[in-house]
C-alpha positions in Angstrom: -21.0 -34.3 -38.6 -18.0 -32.5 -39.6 -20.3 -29.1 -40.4 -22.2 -30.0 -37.0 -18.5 -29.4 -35.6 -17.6 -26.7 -37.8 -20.0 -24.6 -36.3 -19.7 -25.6 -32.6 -16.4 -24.7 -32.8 -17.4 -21.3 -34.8 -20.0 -20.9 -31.7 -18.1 -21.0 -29.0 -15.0 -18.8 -30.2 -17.3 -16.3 -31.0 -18.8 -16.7 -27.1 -15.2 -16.7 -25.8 -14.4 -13.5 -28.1 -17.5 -11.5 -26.9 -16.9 -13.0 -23.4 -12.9 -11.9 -23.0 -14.1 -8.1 -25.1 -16.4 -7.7 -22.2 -13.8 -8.4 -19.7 -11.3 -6.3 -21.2 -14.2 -3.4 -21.9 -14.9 -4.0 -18.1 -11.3 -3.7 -17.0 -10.6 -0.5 -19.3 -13.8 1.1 -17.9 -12.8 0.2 -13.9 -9.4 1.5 -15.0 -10.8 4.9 -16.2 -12.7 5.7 -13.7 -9.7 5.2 -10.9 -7.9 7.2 -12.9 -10.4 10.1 -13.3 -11.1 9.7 -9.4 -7.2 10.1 -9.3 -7.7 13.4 -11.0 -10.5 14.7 -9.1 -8.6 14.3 -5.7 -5.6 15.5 -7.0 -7.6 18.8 -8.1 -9.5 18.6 -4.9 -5.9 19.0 -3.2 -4.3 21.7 -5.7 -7.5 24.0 -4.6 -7.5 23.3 -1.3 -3.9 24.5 -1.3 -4.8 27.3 -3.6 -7.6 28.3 -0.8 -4.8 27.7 2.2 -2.4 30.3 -0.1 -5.0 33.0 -0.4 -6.1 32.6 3.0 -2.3 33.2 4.4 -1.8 36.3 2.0 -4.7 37.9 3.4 -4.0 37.2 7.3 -0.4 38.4 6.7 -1.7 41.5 4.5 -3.9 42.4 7.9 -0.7 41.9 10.0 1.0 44.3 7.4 -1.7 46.7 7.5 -1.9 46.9 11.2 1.6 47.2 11.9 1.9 50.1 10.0 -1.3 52.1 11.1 0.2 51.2 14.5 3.8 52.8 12.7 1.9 56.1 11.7 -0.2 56.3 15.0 3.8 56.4 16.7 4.6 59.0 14.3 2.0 61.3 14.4 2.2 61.1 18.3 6.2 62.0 17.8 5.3 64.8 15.8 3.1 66.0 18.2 5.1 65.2 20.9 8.1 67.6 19.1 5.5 70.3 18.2 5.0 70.4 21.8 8.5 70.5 22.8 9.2 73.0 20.1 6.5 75.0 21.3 7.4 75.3 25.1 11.1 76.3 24.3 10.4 79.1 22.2 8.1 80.1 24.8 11.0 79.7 27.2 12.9 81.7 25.3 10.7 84.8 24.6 10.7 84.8 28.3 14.2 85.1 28.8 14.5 87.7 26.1 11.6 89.4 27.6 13.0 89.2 30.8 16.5 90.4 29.4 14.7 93.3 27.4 12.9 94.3 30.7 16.5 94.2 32.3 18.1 96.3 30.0 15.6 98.7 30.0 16.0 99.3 33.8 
């Protein structure tokens, strides 16, 4: 009877030691996979940021770039604008030379 016992006993720690392993196996497992989905989101947010970054840059690089073809178009127009100028006073003034020279002559 004792052995009969003995071995109940034996039985059902060894069913309540397999039992609580799989609950504890369970609960590491469940844990491990929040944690890895955790991860993934966090990731999932770092690139999303990474994407929001790169996509800024490039909109302000097209500003950049735009403003300053706009800043040579004003300059090339001011150059041309000058040329012009310079251009119709030294034709103003060969006239009045001419004009004095012609003057002079009489």
């Amino acid at each position: 009877m004792v052995m009969i016992q003995s071995s109940t006993t034996a039985t059902a720690i060894f069913i309540a030691t397999i039992f609580i392993s799989s609950l504890v196996t369970n609960s590491a497992f469940a844990q491990a996979q929040s944690m890895n989905q955790s991860m993934n989101n966090a990731s999932d947010s770092a690139n999303q940021a990474a994407q929001n970054v790169g996509q800024s840059a490039n909109k302000t690089g097209e500003a950049i770039q735009g403003n300053a073809s706009q800043i040579g178009s004003n300059i090339s127009e001011g150059v041309k604008n000058l040329g012009e100028n310079i251009t119709e006073g030294a034709k103003g003034l060969a006239e009045t030379l001419g004009k004095g020279l012609q003057d002079l002559a009489k």
